[in-house]
gemmi code that builds the backbone of each chain (N, CA, C; Angstrom):
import gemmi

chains = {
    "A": [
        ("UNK", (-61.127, 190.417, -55.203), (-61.709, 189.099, -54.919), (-63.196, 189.246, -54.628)),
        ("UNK", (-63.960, 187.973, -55.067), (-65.205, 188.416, -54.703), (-65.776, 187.618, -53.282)),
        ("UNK", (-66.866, 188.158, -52.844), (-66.860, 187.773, -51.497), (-68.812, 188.005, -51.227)),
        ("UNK", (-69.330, 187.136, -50.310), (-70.481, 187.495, -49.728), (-70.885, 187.974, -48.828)),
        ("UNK", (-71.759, 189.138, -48.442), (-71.885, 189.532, -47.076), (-73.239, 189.444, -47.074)),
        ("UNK", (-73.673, 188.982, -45.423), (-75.354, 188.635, -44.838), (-75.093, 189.657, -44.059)),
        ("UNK", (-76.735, 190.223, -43.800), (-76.966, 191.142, -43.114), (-78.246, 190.691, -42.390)),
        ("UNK", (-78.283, 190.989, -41.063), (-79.463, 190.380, -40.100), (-79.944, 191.623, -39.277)),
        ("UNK", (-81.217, 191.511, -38.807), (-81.796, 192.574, -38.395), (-81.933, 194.000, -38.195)),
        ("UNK", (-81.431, 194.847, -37.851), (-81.879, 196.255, -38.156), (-80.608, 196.346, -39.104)),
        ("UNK", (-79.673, 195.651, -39.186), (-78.583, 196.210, -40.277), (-79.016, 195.546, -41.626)),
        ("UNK", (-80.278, 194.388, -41.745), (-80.443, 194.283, -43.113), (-81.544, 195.227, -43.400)),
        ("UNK", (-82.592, 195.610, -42.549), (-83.406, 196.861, -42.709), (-82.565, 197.951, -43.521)),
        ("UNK", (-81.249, 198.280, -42.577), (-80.812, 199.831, -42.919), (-80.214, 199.518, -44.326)),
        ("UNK", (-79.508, 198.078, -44.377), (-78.679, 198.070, -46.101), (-79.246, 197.687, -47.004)),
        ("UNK", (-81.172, 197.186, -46.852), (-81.697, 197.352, -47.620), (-82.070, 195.641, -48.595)),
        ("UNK", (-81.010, 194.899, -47.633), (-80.731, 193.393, -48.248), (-80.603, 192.651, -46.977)),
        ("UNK", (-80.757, 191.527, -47.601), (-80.434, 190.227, -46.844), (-78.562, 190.151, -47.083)),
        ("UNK", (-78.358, 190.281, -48.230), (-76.897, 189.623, -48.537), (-76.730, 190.315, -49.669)),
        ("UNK", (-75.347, 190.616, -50.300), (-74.616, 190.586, -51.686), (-73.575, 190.473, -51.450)),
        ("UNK", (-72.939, 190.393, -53.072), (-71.863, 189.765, -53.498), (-71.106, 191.193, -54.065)),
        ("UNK", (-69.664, 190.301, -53.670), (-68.942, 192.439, -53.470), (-67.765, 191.942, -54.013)),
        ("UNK", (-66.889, 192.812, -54.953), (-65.515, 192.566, -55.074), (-64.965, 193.320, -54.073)),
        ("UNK", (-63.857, 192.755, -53.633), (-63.063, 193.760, -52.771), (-61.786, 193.606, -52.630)),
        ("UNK", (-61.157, 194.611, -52.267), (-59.119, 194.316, -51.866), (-59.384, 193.435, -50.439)),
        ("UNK", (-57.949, 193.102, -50.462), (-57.547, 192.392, -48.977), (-58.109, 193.481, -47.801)),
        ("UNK", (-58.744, 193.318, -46.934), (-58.762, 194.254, -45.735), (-59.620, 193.189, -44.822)),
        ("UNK", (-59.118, 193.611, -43.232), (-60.078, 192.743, -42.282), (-61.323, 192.847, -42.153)),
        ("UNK", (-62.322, 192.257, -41.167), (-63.504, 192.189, -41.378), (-64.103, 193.399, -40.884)),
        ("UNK", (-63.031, 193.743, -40.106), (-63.559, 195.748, -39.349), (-64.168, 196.269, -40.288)),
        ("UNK", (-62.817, 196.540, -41.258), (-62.460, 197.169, -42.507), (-63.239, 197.720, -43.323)),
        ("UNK", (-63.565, 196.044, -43.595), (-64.980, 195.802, -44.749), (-65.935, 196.874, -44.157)),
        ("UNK", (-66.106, 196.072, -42.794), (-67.622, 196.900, -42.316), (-67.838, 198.114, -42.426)),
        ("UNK", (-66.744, 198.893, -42.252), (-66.413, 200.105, -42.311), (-66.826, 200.751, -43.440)),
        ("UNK", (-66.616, 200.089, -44.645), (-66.653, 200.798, -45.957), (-68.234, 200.516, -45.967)),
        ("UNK", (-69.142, 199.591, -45.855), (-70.529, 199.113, -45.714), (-70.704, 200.112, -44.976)),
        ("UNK", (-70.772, 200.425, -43.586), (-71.415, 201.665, -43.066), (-71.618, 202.672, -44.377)),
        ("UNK", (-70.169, 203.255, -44.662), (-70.715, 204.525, -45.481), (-71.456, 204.167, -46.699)),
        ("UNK", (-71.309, 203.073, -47.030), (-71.857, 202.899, -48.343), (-73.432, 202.977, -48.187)),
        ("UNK", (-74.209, 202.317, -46.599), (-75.750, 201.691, -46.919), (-75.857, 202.541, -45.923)),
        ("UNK", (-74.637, 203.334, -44.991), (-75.796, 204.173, -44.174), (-76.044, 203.672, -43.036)),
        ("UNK", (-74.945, 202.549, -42.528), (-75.415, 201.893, -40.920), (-75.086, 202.310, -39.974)),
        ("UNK", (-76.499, 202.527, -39.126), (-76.131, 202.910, -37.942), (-75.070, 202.270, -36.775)),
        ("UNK", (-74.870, 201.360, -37.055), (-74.202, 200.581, -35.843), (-73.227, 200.545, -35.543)),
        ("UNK", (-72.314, 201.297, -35.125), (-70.577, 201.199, -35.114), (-69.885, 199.534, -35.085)),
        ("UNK", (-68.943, 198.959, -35.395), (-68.611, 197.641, -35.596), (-68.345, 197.080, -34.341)),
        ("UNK", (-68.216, 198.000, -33.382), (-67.679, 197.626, -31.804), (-69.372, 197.086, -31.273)),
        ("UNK", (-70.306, 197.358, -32.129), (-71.467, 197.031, -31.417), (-72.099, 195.324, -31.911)),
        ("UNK", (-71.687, 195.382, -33.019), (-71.936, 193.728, -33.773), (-71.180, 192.775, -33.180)),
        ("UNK", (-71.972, 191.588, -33.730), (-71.139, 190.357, -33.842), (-70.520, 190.094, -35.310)),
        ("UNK", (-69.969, 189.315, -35.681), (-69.579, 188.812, -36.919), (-68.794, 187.695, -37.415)),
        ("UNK", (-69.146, 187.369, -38.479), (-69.017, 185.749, -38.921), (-68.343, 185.592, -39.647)),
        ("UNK", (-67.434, 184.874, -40.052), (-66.926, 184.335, -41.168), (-66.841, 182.952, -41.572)),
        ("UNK", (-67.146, 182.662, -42.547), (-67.820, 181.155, -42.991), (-68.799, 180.357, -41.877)),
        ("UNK", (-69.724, 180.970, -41.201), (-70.529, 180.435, -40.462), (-69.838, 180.484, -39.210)),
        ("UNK", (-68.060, 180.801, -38.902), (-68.066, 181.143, -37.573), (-67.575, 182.670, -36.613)),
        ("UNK", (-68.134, 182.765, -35.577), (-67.828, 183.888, -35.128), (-66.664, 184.363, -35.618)),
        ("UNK", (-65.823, 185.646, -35.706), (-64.651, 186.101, -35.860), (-64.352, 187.165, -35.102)),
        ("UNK", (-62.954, 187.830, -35.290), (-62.680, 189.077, -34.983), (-63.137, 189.881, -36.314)),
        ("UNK", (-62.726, 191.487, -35.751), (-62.882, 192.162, -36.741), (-61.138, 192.422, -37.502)),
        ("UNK", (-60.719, 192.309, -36.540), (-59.143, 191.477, -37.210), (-58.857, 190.802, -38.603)),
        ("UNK", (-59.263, 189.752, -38.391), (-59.763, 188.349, -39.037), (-59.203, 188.571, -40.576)),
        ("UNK", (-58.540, 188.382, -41.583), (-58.311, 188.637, -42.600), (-59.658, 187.824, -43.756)),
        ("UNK", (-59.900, 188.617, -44.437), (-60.657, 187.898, -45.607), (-60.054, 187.306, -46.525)),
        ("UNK", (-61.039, 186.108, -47.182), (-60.382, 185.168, -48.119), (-61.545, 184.887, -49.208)),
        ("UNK", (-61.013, 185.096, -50.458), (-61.898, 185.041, -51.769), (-62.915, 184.248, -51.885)),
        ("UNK", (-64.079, 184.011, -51.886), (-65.198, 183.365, -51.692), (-65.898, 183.163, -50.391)),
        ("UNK", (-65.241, 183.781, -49.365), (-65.724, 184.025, -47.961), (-67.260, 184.664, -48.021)),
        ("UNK", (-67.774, 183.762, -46.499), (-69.058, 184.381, -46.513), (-69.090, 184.984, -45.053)),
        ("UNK", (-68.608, 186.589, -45.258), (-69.197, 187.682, -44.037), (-70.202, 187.914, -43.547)),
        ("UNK", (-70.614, 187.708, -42.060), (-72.030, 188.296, -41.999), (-71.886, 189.104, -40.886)),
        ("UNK", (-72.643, 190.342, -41.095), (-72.922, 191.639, -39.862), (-73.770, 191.229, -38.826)),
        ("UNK", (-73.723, 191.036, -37.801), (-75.098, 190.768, -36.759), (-75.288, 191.784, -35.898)),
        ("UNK", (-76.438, 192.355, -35.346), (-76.569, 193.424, -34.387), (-76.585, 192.778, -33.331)),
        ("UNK", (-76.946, 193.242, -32.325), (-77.168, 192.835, -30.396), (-78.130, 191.308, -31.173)),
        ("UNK", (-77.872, 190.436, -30.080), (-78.872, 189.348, -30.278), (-79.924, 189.438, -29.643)),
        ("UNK", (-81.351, 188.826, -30.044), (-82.324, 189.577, -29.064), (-83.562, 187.886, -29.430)),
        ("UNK", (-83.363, 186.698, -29.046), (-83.751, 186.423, -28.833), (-84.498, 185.604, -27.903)),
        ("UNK", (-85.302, 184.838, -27.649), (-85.655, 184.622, -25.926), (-87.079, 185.149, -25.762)),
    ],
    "B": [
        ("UNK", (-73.444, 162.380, -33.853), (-73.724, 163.760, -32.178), (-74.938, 163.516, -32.276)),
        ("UNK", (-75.189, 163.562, -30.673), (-76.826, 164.195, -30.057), (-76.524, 165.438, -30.362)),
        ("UNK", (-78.273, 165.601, -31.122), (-78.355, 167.131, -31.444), (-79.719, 167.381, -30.062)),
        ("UNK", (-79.183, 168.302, -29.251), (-79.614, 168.875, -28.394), (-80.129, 170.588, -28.374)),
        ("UNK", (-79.761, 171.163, -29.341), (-80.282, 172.424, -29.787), (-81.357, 172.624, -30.872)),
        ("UNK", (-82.560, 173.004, -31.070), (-82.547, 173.008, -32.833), (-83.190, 174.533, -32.778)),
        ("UNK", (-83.778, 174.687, -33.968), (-84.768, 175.659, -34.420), (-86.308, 175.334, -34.982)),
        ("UNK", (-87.582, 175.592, -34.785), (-88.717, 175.472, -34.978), (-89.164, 176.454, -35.870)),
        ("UNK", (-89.938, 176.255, -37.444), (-90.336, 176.971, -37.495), (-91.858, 177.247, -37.302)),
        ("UNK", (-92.308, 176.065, -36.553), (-93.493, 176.231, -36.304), (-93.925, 175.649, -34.915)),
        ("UNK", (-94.980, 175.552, -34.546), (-94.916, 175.602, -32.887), (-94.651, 175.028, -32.539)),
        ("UNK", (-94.033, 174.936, -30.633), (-92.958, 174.403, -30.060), (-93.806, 173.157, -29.345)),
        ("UNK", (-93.609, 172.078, -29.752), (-94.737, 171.305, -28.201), (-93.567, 170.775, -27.541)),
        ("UNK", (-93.955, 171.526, -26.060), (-92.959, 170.723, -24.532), (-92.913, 169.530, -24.758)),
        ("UNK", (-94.015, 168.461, -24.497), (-94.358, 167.075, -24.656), (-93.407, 166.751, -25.188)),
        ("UNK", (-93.656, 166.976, -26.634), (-92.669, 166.123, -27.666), (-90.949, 166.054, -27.341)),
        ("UNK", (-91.031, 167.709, -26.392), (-89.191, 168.285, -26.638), (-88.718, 167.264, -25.136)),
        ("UNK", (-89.806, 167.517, -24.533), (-89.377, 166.817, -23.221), (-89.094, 164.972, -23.135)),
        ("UNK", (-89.439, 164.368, -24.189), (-89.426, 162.880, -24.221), (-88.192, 162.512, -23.880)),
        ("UNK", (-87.136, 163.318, -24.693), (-85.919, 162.313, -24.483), (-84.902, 162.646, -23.122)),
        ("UNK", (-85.689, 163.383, -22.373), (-84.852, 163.701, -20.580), (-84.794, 163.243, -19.730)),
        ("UNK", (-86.301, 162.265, -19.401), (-85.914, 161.883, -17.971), (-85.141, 160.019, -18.273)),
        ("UNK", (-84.820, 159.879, -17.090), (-83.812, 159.107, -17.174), (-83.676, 158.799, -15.843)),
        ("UNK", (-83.560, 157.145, -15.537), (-83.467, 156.450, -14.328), (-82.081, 156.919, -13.048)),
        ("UNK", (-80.709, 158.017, -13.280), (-80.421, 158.560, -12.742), (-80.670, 159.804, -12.531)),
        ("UNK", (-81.839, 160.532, -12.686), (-81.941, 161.607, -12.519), (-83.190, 162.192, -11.342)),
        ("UNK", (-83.012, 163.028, -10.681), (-84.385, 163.054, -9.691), (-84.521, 163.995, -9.604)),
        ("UNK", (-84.807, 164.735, -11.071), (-85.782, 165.974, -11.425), (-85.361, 166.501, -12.954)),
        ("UNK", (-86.145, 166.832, -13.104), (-86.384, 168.120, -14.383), (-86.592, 169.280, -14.052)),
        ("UNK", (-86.372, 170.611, -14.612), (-86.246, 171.922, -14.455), (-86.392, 171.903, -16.106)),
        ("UNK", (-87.785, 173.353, -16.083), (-87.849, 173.684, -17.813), (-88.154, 174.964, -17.657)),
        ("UNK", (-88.082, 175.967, -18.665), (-88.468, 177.268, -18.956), (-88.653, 177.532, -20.194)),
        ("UNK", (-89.891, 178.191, -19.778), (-90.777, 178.453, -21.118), (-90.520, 180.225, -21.541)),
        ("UNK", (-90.041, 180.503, -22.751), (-90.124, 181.807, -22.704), (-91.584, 182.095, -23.764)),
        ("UNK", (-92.724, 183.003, -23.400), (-93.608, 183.404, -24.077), (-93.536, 184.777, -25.099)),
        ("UNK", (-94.211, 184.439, -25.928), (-94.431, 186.271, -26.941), (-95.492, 186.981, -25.911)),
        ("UNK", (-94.878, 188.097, -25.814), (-95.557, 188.892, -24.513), (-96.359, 189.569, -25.323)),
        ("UNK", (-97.524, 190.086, -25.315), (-98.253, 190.816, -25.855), (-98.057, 192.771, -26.017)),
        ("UNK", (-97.067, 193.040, -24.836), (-96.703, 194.430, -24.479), (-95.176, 194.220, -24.507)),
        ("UNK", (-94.918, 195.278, -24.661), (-93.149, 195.728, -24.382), (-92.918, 197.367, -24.710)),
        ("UNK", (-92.716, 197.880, -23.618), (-91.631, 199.298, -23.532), (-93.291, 200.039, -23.576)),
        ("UNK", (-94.003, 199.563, -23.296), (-95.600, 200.468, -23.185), (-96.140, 200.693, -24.907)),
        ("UNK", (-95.837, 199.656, -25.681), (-96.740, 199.231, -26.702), (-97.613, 197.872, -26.710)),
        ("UNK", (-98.568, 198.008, -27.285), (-99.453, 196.544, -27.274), (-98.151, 195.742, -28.469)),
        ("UNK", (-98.181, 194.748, -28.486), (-97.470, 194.049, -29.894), (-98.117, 193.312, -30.439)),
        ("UNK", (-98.762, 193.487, -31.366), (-99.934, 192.638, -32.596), (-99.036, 191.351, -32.969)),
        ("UNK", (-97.763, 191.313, -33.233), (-97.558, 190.292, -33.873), (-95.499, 190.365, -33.299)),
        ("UNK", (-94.973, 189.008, -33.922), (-93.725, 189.066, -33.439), (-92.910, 188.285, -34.524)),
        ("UNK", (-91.893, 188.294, -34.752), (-91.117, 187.552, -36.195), (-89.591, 187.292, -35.484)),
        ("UNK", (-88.888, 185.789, -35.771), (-87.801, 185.667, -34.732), (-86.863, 185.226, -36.381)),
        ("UNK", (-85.978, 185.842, -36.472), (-85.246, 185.791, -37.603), (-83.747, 184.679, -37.124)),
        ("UNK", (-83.072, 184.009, -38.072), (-82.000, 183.755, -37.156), (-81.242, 182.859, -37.910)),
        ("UNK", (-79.699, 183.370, -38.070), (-78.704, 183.083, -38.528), (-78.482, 181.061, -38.444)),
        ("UNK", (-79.450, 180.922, -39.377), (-79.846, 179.281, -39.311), (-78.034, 178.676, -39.118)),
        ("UNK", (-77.043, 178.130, -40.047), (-76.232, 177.484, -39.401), (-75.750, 177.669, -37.833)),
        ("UNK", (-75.525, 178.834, -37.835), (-74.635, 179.329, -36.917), (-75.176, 179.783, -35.559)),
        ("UNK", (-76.450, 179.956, -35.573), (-77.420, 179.588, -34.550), (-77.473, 178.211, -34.357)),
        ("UNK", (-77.652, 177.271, -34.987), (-77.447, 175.906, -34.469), (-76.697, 175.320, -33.919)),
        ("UNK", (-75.157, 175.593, -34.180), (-73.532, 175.312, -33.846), (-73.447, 176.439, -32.485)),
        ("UNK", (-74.173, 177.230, -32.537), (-74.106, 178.267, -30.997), (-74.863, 177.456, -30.187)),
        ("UNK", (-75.505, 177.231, -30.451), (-76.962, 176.335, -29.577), (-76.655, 175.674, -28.954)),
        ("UNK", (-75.944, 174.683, -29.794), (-75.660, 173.825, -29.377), (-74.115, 174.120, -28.378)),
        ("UNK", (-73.221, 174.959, -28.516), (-72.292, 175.322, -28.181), (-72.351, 176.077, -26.704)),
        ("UNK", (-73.448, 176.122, -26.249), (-73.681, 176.887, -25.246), (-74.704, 175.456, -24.024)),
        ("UNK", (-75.091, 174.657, -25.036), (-75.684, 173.293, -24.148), (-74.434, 172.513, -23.775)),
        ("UNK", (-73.454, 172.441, -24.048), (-72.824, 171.665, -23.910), (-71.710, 172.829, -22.611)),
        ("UNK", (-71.267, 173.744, -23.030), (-70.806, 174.639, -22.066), (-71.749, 174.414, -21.039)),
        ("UNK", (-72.801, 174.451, -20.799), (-73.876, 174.196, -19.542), (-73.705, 172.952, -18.770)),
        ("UNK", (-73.975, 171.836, -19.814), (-73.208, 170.461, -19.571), (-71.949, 170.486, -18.345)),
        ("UNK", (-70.931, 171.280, -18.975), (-69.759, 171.091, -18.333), (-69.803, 172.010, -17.151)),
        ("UNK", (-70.723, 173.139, -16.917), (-70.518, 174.096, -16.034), (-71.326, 173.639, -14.752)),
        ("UNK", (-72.474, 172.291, -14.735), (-73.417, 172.534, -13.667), (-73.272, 171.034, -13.254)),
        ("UNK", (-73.789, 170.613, -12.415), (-73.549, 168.903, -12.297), (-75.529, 168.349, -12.756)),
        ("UNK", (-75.720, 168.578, -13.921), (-76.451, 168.088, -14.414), (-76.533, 166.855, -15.366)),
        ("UNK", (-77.364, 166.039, -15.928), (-77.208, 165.050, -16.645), (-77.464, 165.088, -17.818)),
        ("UNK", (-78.270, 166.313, -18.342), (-78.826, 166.231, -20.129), (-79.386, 167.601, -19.775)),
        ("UNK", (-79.650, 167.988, -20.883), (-80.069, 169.507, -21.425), (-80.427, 169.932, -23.060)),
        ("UNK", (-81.678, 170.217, -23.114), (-81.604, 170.319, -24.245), (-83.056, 171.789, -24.587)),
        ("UNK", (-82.680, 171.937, -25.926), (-83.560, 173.684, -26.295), (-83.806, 173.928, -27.581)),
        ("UNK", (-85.001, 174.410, -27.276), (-85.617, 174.781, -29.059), (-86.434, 176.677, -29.234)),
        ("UNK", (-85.560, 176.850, -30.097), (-86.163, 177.997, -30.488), (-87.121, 178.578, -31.576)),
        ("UNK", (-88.117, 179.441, -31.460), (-88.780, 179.395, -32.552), (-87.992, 180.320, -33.630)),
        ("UNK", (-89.136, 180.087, -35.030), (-88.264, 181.155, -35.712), (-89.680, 181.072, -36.484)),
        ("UNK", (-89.458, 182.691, -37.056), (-90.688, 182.914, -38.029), (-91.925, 184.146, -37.538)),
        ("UNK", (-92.894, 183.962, -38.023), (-94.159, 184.624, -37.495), (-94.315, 184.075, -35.978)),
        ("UNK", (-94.969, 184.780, -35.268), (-95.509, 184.412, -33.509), (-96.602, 185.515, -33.109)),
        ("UNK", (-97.292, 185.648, -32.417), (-98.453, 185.739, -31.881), (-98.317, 186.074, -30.321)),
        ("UNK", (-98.860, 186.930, -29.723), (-98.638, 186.735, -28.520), (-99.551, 185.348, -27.720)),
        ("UNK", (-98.662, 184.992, -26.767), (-99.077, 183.991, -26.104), (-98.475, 182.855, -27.025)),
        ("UNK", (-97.639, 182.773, -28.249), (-97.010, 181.784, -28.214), (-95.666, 181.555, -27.447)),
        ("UNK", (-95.283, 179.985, -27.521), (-94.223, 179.871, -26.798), (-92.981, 179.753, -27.904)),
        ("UNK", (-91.944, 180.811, -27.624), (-90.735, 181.644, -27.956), (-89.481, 180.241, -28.212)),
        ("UNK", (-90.041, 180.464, -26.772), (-88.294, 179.285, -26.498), (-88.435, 177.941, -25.618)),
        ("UNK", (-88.113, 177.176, -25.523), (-88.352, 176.009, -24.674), (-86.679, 175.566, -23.980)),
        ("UNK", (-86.825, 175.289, -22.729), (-85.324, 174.802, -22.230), (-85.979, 173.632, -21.494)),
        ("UNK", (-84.941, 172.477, -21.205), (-85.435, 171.657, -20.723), (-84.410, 170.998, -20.080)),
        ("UNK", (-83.678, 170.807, -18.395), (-82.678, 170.752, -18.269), (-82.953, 169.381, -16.940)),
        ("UNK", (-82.084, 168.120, -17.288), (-82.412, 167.263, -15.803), (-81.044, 166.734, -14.963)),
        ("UNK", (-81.268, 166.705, -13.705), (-80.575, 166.605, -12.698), (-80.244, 165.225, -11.899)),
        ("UNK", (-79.436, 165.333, -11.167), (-79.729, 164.423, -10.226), (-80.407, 164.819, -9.032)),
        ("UNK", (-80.002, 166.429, -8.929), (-80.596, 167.117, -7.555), (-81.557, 168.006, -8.296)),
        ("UNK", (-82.080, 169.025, -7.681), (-82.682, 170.073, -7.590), (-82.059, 171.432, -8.127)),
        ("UNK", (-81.090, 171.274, -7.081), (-80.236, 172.622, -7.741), (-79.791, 173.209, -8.742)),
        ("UNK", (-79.113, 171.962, -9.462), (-78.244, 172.394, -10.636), (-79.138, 172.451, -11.408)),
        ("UNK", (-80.396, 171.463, -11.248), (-81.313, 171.979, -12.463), (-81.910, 173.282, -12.705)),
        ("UNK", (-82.263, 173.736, -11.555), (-82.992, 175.074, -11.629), (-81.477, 176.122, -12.151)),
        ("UNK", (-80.383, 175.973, -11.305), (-79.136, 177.006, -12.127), (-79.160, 176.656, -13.236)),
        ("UNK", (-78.781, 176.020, -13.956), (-78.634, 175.735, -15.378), (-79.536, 176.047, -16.233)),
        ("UNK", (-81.132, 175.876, -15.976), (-82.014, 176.280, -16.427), (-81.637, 177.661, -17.197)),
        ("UNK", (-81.277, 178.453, -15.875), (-81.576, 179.965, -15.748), (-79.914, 180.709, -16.600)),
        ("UNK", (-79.234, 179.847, -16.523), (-77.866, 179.985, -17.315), (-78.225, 180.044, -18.743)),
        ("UNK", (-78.667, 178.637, -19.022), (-78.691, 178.576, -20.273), (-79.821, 179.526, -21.367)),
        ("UNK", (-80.710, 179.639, -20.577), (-81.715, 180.518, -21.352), (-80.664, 181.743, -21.101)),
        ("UNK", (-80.016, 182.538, -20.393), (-79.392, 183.684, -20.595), (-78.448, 183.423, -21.626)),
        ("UNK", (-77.393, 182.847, -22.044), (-76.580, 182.011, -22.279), (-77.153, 182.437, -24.210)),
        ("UNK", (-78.364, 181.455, -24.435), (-79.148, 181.631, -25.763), (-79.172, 182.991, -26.078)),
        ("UNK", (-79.818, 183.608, -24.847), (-80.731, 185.346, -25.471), (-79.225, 186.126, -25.614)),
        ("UNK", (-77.606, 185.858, -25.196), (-77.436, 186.456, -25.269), (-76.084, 186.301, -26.469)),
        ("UNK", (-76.173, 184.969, -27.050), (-75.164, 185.042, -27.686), (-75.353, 183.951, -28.944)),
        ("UNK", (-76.693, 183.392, -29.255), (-77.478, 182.395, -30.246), (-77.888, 183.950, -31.465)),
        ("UNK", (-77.094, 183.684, -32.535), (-77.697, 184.932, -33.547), (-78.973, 184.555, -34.066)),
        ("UNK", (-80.302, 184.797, -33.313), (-81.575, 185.320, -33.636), (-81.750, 186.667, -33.003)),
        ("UNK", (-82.828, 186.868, -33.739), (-83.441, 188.813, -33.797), (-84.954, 188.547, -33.719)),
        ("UNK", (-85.471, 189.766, -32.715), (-87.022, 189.891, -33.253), (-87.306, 191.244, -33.718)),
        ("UNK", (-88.159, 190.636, -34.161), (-88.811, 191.891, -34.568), (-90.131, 191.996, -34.733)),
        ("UNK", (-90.806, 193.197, -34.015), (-92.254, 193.584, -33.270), (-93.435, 194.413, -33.756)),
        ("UNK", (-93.875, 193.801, -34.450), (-94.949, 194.764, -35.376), (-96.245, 195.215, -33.754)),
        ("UNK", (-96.188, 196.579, -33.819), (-97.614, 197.115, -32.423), (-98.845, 197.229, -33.432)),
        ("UNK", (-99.396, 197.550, -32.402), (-101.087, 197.861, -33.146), (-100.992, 199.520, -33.400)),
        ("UNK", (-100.237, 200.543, -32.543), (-99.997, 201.771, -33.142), (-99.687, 202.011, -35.123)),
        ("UNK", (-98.996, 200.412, -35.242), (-98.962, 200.609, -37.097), (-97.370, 200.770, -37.017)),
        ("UNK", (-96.612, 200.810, -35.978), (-95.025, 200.951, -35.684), (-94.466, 199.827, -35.506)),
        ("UNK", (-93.555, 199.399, -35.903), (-92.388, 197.978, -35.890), (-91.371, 198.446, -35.859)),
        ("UNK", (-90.572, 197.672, -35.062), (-89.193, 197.537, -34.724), (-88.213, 196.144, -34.719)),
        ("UNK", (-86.833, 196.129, -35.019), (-86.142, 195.356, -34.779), (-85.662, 195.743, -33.121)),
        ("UNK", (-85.617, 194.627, -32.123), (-85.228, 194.882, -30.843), (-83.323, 195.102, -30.526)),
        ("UNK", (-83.371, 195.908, -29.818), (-81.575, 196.065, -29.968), (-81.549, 196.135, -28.151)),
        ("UNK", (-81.144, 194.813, -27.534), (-81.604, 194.965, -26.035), (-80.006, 195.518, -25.266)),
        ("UNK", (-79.226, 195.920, -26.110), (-78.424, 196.874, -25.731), (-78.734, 198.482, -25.698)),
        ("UNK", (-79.477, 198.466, -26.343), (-80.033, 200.286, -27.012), (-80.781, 201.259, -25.722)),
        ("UNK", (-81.626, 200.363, -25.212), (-82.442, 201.130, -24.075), (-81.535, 200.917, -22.392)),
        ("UNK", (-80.529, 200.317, -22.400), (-79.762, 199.682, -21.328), (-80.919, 198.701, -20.369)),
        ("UNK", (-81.912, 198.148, -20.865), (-82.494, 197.045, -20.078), (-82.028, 195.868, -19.992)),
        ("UNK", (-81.069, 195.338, -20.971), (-80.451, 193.555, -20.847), (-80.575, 193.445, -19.621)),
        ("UNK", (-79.529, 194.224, -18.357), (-79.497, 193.307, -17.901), (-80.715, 193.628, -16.501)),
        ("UNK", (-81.391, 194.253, -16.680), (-82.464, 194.542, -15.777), (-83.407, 193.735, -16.116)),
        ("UNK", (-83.646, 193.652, -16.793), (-85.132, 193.451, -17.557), (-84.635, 191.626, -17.734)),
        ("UNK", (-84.807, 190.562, -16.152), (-84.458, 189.269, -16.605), (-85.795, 188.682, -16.416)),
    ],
}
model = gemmi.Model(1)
for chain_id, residues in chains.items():
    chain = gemmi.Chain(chain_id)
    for i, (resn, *xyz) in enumerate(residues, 1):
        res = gemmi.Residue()
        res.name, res.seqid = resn, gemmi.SeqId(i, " ")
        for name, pos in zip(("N", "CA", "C"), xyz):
            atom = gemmi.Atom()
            atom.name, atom.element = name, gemmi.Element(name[0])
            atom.pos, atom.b_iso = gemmi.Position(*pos), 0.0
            res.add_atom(atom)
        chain.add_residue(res)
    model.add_chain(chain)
structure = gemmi.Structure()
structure.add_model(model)
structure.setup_entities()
């Protein structure tokens, strides 16, 4: 299925993007992230993010759904 | 809906944000201004950039004014954040919170700006005059919660 993932501050630095578009199997949003670490190289373990699905917070639980839009967030830091 | 949260991408004026607060039951206002500091962690900072998960920063924003709402015995509350390029000595963030008393305004104030910094998905990020930039990770150095 294909799917979108956003990337925001030092994790769109490290993956190099704002966002792409990914085929992928069924797996939760941990999951995903998981395979993104090794793929772009992120520093951030998933226990340290926030994360979104269709614009709202989620678990890393959370099952994905075909045209879903994932996004990685680091610590929030604004203020 | 009153939209009581937004995002700026260009500068914040109090004046304007403050019009729609006071109100014939209320007997005070409480506001906080957060500024672009010119220093942080013992660098000068030339410049500052506030990035931020536009829907979902808005629906938080707002999601955290209204949690405030219900948590303080205040009457209205409302907040704007910047986003984009900044400068030191501009103003960051604006809160603007009114009461019937004193109290709850000043708590709520101080809630809700924590409230934003710590759970509204924006990021900065800090270009110094050394020629070094960073994205801020205010978990990384353990200052969150010192550094209020």
């Amino acid at each position: 299925m294909k799917i979108t993932v956003l990337y925001f501050g030092q994790l769109k630095q490290q993956a190099g993007t704002a966002s792409e578009t990914l085929e992928m199997d069924d797996a939760p949003v941990a999951e995903l992230y998981r395979q993104l670490k090794k793929r772009h190289g992120l520093s951030m373990p998933f226990e340290n993010l926030r994360a979104a699905r269709n614009e709202t917070f989620c678990k890393g639980t959370e099952a994905i759904r075909a045209d879903d839009v994932i996004a990685f967030m680091p610590p929030m830091s604004g203020g | 809906m009153i939209i009581r949260f937004s995002l700026s991408e260009d500068s914040i004026d109090p004046v304007t944000l403050r019009k729609d607060l006071p109100r014939l039951d209320a007997g005070g206002y409480c506001s906080f201004e957060g500024w672009a500091r010119d220093n942080n962690l013992g660098k000068t900072v030339k410049e500052l950039t506030y990035e931020a998960y536009v829907p979902l920063a808005l629906k938080q924003g707002e999601a955290v004014i209204r949690e405030t709402l219900e948590r303080f015995e205040i009457l209205d509350a409302s907040a704007c954040h910047r986003t984009g390029s900044l400068s030191p000595g501009d103003l960051a963030v604006w809160i603007g919170v009114c009461s019937a008393h004193r109290a709850a305004a000043f708590e709520a104030c101080r809630y809700l700006i924590d409230r934003i910094k710590e759970t509204v998905p924006i990021w900065k990020f800090e270009a110094y005059s050394d020629g070094t930039s960073e994205w801020l990770d205010p978990t990384a150095c353990g200052c969150a919660k010192t550094q209020t």
